[in-house]
C-alpha positions in Angstrom: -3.0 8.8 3.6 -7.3 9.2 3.1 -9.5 10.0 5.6 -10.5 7.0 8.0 -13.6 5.0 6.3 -16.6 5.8 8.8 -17.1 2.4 9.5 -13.9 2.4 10.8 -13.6 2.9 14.8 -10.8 5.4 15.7 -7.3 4.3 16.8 -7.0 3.7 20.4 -5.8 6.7 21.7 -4.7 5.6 25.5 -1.7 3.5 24.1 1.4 5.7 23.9 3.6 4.1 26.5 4.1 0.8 27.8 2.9 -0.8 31.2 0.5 -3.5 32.8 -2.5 -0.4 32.6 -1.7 -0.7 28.6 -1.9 -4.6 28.7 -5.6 -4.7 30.6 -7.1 -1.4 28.3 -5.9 -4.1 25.3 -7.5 -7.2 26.7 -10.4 -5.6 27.5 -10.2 -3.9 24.1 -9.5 -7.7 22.6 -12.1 -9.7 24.8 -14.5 -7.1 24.0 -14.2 -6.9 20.3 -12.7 -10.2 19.1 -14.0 -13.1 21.4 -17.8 -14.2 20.2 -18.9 -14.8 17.5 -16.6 -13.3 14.7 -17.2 -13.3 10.8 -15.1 -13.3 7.6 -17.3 -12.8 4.3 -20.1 -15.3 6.2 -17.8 -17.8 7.5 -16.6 -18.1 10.8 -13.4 -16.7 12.4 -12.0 -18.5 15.3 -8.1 -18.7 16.9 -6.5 -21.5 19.3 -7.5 -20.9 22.9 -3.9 -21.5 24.4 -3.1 -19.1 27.0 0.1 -17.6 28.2 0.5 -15.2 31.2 -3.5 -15.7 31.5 -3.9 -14.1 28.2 -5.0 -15.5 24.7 -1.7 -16.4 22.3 -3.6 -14.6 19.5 -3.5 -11.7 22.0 0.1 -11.7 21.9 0.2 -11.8 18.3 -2.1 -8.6 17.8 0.2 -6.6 20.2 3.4 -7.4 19.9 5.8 -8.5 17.5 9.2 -10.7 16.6 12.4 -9.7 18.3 15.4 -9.9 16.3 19.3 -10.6 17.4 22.2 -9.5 14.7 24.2 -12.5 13.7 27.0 -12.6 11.1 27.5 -15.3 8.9 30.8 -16.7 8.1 31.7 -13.7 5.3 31.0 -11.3 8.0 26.9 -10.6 6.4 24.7 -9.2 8.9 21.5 -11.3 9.6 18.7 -10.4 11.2 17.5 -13.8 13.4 14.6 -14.1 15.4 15.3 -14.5 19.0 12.2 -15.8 20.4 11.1 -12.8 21.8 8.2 -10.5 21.2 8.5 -6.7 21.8 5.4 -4.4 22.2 3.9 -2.7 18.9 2.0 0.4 19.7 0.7 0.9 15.8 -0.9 -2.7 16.0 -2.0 -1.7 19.7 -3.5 1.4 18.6 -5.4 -0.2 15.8 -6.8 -3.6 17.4 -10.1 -2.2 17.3 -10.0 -2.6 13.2 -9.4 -5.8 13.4 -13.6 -6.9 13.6 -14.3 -3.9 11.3 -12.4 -4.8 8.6 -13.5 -8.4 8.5 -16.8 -7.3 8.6 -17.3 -4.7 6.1 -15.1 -6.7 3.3 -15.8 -6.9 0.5 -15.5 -3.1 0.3 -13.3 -0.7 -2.1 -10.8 0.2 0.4 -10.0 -3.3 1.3 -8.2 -5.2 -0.8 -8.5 -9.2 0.0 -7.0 -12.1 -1.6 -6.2 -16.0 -1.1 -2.3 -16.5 -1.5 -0.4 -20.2 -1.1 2.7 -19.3 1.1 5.9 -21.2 0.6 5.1 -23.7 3.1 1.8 -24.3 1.1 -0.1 -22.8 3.7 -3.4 -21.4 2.0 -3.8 -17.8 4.1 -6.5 -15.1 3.2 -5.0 -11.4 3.4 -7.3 -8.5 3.9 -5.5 -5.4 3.4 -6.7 -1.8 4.2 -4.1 -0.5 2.0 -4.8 3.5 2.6 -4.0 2.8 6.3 -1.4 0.4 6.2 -2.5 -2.3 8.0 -3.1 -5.9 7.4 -4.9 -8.8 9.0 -4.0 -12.5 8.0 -6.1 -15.4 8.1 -5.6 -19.3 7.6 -7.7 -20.9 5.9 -9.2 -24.2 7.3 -10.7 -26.7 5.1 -13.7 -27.5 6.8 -14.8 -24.0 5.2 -13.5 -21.4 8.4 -10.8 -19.1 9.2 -8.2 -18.8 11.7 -6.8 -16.0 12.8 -3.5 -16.1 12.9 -2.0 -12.1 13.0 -2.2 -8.3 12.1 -0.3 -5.4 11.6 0.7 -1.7 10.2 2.4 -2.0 7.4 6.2 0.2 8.9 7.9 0.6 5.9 8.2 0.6 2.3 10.0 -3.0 1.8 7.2 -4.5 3.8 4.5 -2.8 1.6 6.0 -3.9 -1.4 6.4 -7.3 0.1 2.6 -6.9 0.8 2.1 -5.8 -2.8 4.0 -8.5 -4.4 1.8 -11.2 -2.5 -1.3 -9.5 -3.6 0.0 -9.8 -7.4 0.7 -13.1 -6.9 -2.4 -13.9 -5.3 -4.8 -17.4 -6.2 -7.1 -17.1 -8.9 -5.5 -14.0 -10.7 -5.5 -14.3 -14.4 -1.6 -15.0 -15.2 -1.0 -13.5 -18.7 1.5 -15.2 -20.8 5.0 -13.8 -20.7 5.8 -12.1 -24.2 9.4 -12.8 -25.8 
């Protein structure tokens, strides 16, 4: 892994254990660095204002992630299945602060960021600070805007390589023709 980009502010430090002190350091962290007036390449950045436990959703989203139960199908395969839960995620805690930074310094060669049409054909921007494994993921609106929708570090080789795959699949890549 490369040394930090100095633009980059450093990881938060203060969130190595779990507790209601951790959850008001992040919202202050959140409030202080995300709400106002955010930008992506020029064009505003914005996310729903819905509220749970007197906290943003997109809050949620930027500190926790999906719980999983273990189902097995009818051959006896293990499933992962998501239980409607979110668990706390210390390596998106620690790196919320990025979250501004990156949008604002891309375009930039240690970012890597690219349009992609998911499955659901969903158009969603992904900017990628590869070197530091971590991602942020916007939707794109068509009135010209972007919603932010998630981020995260990247905990694993399959989900880099899912990560990768996206980014060679990406919108507006030159697609070679296949040779026979």
């Amino acid at each position: 892994m490369s040394e930090l980009p100095p633009w980059l502010p450093s990881e938060i430090k203060e969130v190595d254990s779990w507790g209601s002190e951790t959850y008001d350091l992040l919202y202050e962290i959140f409030c202080n660095s995300l709400k106002g007036r955010l930008l992506f390449m020029g064009k505003r950045v914005w996310f729903f204002p819905g509220m749970e436990s007197e906290r943003e959703l997109i809050f949620w989203h930027l500190t926790t992630r999906d719980d999983f139960d273990v189902r097995y199908d009818h051959r006896g395969r293990q499933q992962k299945v998501k239980n409607g839960n979110r668990l706390p995620d210390l390596p998106r805690c620690r790196r919320l602060r990025w979250i501004r930074a990156i949008l604002e310094h891309c375009p930039c060669e240690e970012i890597l960021q690219w349009e992609y049409m998911e499955g659901t054909g969903k158009l969603q921007t992904y900017v990628w600070l590869e070197d530091h494994d971590f991602v942020v993921i916007l939707k794109n609106i068509p009135d010209g805007t972007y919603r932010l929708k998630t981020s995260y570090h990247l905990d694993g080789p399959q989900r880099r390589k899912s990560l990768r795959d996206k980014y060679e699949n990406r919108l507006g890549k030159k697609i070679e023709p296949q040779q026979s």
